[in-house]
C-alpha positions as CSV (number, residue, x, y, z in Angstrom):
1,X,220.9,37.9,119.9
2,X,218.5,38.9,122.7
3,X,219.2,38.5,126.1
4,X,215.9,38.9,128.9
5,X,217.0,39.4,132.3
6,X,213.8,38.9,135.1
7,X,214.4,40.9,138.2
8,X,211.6,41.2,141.1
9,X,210.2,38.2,142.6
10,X,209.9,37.2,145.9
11,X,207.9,36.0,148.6
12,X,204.8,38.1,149.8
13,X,201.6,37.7,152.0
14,X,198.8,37.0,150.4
15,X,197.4,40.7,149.7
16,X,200.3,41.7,148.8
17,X,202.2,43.6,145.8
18,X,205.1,42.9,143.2
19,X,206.5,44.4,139.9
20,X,208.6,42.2,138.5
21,X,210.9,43.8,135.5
22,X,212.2,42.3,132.7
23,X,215.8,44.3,130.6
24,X,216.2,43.3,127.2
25,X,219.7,43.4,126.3
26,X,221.4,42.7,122.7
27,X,220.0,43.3,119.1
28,X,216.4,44.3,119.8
29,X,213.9,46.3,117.6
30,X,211.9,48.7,118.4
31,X,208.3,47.5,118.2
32,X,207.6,44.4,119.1
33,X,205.9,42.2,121.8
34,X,206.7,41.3,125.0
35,X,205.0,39.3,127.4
36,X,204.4,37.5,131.1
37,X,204.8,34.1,131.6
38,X,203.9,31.6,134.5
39,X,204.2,28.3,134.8
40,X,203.8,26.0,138.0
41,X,205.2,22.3,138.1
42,X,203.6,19.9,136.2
43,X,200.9,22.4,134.8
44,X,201.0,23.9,131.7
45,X,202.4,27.5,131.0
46,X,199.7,30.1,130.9
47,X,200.4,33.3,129.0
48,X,199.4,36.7,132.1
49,X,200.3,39.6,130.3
50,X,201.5,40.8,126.9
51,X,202.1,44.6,125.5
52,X,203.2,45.7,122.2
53,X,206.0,48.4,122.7
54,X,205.1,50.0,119.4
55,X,201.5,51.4,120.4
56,X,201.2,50.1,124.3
57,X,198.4,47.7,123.7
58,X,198.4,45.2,126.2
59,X,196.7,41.8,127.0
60,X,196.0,40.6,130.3
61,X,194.1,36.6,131.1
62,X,191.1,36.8,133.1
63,X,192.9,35.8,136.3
64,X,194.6,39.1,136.8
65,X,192.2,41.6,135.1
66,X,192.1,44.6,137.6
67,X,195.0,44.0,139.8
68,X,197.9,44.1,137.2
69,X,199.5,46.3,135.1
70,X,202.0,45.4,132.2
71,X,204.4,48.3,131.1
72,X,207.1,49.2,129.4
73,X,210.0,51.8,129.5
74,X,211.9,51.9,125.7
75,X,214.5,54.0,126.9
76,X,215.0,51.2,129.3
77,X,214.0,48.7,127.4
78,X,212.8,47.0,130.0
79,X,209.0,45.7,130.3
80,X,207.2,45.7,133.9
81,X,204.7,43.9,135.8
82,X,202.9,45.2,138.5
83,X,201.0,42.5,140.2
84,X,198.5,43.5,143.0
85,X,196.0,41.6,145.7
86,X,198.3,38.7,145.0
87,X,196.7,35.5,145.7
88,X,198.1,32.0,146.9
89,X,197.3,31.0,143.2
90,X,199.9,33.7,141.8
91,X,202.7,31.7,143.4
92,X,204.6,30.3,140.4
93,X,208.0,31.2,138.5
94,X,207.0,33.9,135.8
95,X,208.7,34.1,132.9
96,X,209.3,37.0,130.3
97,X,209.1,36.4,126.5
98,X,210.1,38.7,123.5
99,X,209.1,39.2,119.7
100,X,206.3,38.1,117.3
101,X,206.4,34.7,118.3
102,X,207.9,34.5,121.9
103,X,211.5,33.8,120.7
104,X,213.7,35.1,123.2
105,X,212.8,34.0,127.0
106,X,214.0,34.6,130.3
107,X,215.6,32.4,132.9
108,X,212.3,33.6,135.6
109,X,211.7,35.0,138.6
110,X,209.7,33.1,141.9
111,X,207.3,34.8,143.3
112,X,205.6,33.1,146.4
113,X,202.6,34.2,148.2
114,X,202.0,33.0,151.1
């Protein structure tokens, strides 16, 4: 099994940066999708970031087009978010998600911008 481990959230002031990492632990393959997560209470989850560790291609929504960066180290296996200019809207629990259909998640990580 696959285990996702979110590391990096926190509170920030509005402005602000994070990079919130995410280790994959277990059976994992080599090429396959990871992504960022975020959803706030009582609204749906909205999808931030993906990448495909195979070739790097990444996906971001609209919301955080040029002020965040989705990475990933395969030695590592870890995947990163850098998050910049954070907003009072980015305050949420974020949420990492592995393989061709999302089927290993994390636990999440807050991040609060105040």
């Amino acid at each position: 099994d696959v285990q996702l481990v979110e590391s990096g959230g926190g509170s920030v002031q509005a402005g602000g940066s994070l990079r919130l990492s995410c280790a994959a632990s277990g059976y994992t393959v080599s090429s396959t999708r990871m992504g960022w997560f975020r959803q706030a209470p009582g609204k749906e989850r909205e999808g931030v970031a993906s990448i495909y560790t195979g070739d790097s291609s990444t996906w971001y929504v609209d919301s955080v087009k040029g002020r965040t960066t989705i990475s990933r180290d395969n030695a590592k296996d870890t995947v990163y978010l850098q998050v910049n200019s954070l907003k009072s809207e980015d305050t949420t629990q974020y949420y990492c998600a592995r393989g061709s259909m999302y089927e290993y998640w994390g636990q999440g990580t807050q991040v609060t911008v105040s």
